[in-house]
C-alpha positions in Angstrom: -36.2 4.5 23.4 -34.8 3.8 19.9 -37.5 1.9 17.6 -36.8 -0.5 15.2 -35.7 -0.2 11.6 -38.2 -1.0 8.9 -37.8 -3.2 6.2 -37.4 -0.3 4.2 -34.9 1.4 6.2 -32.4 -1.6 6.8 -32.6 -2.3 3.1 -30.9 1.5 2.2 -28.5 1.4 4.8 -26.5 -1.4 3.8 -27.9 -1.6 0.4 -24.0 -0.5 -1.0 -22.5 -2.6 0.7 -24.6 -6.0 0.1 -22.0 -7.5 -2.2 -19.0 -7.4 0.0 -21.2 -9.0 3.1 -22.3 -12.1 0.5 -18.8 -12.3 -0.1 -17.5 -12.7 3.2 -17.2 -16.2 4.9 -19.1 -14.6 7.6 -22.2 -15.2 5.7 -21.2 -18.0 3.9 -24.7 -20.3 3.6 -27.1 -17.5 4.4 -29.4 -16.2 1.8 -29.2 -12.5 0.6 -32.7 -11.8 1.9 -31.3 -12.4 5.4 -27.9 -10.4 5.2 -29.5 -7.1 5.6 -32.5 -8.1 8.6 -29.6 -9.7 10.5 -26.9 -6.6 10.1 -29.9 -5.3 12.4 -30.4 -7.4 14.7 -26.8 -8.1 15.5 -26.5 -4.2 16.2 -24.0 -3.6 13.1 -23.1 -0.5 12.8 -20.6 1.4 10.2 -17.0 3.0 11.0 -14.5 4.8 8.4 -10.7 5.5 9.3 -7.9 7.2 7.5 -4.9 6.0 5.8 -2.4 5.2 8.6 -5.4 6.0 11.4 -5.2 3.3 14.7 -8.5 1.1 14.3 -7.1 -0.9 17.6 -4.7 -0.4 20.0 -2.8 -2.5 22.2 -4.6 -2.9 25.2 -8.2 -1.3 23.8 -11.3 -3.0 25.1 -12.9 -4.9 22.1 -16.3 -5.2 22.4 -17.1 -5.9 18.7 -15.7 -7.2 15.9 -15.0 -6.1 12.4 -15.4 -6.9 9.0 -13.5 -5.0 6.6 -16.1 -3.5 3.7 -13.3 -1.6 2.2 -9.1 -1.3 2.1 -6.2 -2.8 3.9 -6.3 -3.6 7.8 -3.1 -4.4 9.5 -2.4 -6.8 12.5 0.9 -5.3 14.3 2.9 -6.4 17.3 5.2 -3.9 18.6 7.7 -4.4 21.6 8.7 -2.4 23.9 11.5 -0.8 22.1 9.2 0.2 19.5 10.3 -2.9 17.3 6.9 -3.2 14.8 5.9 -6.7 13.4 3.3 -7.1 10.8 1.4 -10.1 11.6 -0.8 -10.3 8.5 -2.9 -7.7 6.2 -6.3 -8.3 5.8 -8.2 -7.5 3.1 -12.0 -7.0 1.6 -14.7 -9.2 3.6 -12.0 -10.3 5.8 -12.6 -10.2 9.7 -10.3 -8.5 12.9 -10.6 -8.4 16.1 -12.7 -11.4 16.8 -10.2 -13.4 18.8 -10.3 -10.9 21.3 -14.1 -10.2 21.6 -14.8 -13.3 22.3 -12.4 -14.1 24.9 -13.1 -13.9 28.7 -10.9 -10.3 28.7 -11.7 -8.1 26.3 -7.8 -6.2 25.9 -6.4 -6.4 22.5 -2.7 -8.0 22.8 -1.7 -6.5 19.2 -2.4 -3.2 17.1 -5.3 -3.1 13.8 -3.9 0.1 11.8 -5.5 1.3 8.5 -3.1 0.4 5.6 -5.0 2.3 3.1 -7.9 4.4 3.7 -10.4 1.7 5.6 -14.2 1.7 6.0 -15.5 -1.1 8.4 -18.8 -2.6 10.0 -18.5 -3.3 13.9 -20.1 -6.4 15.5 -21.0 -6.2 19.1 -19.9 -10.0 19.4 -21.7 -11.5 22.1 -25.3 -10.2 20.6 -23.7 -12.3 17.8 -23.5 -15.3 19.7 -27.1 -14.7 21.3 -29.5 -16.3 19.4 -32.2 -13.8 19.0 -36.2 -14.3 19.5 -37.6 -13.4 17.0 -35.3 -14.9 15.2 -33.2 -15.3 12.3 -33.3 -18.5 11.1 -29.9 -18.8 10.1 -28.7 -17.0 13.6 -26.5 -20.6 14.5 -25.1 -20.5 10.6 -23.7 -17.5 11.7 -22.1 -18.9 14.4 -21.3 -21.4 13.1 -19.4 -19.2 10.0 -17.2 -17.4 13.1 -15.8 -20.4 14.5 -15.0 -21.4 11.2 -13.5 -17.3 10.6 -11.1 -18.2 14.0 -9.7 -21.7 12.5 -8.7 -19.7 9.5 -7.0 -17.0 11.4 -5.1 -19.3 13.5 -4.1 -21.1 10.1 -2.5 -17.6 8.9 -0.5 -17.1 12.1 0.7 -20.7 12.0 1.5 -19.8 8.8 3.8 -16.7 9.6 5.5 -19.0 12.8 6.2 -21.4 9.9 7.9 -18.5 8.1 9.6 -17.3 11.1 10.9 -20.4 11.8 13.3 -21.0 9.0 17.0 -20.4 9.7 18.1 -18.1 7.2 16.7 -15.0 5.4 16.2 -16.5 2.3 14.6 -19.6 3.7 12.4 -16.9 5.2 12.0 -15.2 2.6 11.4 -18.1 0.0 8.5 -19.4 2.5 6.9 -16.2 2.4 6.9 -15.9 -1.1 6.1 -19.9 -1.6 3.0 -19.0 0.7 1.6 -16.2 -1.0 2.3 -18.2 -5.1 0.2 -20.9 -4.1 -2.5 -18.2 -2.8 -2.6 -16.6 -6.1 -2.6 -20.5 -7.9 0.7 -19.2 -9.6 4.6 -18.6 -9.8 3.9 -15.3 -10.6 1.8 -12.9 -8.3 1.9 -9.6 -6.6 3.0 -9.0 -3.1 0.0 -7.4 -0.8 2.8 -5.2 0.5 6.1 -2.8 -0.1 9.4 -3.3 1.5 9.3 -1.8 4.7 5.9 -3.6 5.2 8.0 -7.4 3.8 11.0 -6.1 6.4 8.5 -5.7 8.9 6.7 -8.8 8.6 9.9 -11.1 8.3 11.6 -9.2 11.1 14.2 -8.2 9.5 15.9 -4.9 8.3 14.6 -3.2 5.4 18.3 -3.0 3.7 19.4 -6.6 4.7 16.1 -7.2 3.2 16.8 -5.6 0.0 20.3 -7.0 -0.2 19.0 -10.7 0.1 16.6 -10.0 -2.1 19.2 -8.7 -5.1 21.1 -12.0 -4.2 18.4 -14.4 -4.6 17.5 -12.9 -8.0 21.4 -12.9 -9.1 21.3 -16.7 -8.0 18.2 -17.4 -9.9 16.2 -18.4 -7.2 13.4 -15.5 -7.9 12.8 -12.2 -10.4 10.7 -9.1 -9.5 9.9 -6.0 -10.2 8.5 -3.7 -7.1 5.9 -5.7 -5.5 6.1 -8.4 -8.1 7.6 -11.7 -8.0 8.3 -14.6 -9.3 9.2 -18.0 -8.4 12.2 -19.8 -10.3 13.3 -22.6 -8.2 13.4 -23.5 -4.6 16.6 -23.1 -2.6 19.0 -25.8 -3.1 
């Protein structure tokens, strides 16, 4: 039988990484002195993965999910052709996997893959949603914080239907880069990823991508430089 952390204990194993978890909306309204008693007694426990590594498959069991201490995770839908779709990126503090531990089956519908090199802390999610005995005061903040975590993911994929939705590729386009400007608070801002990743995520081809892109700026609709853009006027 496994006995309980000290104080002392829990304190240096998530010491590091303190400042991400008060940064994440996930503990949004709790005081630091209860971060690190509560990463115990929700059963937290660390994970790293490589650049390019599967964190989820398609049709994994998710038992937990995970916050993102480190790196870039991405969502990806692929059919059965082997067409991939990035749904979103997700960054630092950010949450994955969520929707589907908390659902009545536990299969993941879409892929998580490592972006960059990734290091994660798993949740088992429904000793997350048990309030606990001994307890953590703020144990129903908590809970409350992941229903709020779900509202905002939903949000972003409404957002990426709205983006979808537009006829042509440069309305497509413009909408994605319209999104991620007023995320930034400005015209000018860097794009959280490269080309095949944009090609990907508009469902597109990378060249017709690139071609459209070239013709926008010739048009004056946009500039950039690699993954940097900016915004000169909307599509007439």
């Amino acid at each position: 039988m496994e006995m309980p952390l000290s104080k002392k204990d829990i304190f240096a194993a998530w010491e590091g990484d303190l400042p991400v978890l008060k940064g994440s909306q996930l503990f949004a309204g709790i005081r630091e002195s209860e971060i690190l008693p509560m990463m115990n007694c929700t059963g937290a426990y660390r994970k790293k993965f490589r650049r390019g590594e599967a964190i989820i498959l398609t049709e994994d069991t998710v038992p937990c999910a995970g916050l993102i201490l480190s790196g870039t995770v991405q969502m990806v839908q692929e059919d059965v052709w082997g067409v991939r779709t990035i749904l979103m990126s997700l960054g630092e503090g950010e949450f994955f996997g969520e929707s589907f531990a908390c659902g009545t089956q536990l299969h993941a519908t879409v892929s998580f893959e490592a972006q960059t090199e990734v290091t994660t802390v798993y949740f088992p999610f429904r000793r997350m949603l048990t309030m606990c005995g001994s307890a953590c005061a703020f144990h129903q903040r908590l809970i409350e914080n992941m229903v709020i975590l779900l509202a905002d993911k939903n949000a972003r994929l409404m957002t990426k239907l709205e983006i979808l939705s537009k006829r042509s590729l440069s309305q497509k386009i413009l909408a994605l880069l319209s999104a991620e400007a007023q995320k930034a608070g400005s015209l000018y801002f860097t794009l959280p990823m490269n080309r095949d990743e944009m090609a990907e995520y508009l469902c597109v081809n990378r060249s017709a991508l690139s071609r459209e892109l070239a013709g926008m700026r010739d048009k004056g609709l946009i500039d950039f430089d690699r993954n940097t853009f900016r915004l000169l006027r909307g599509e007439g």
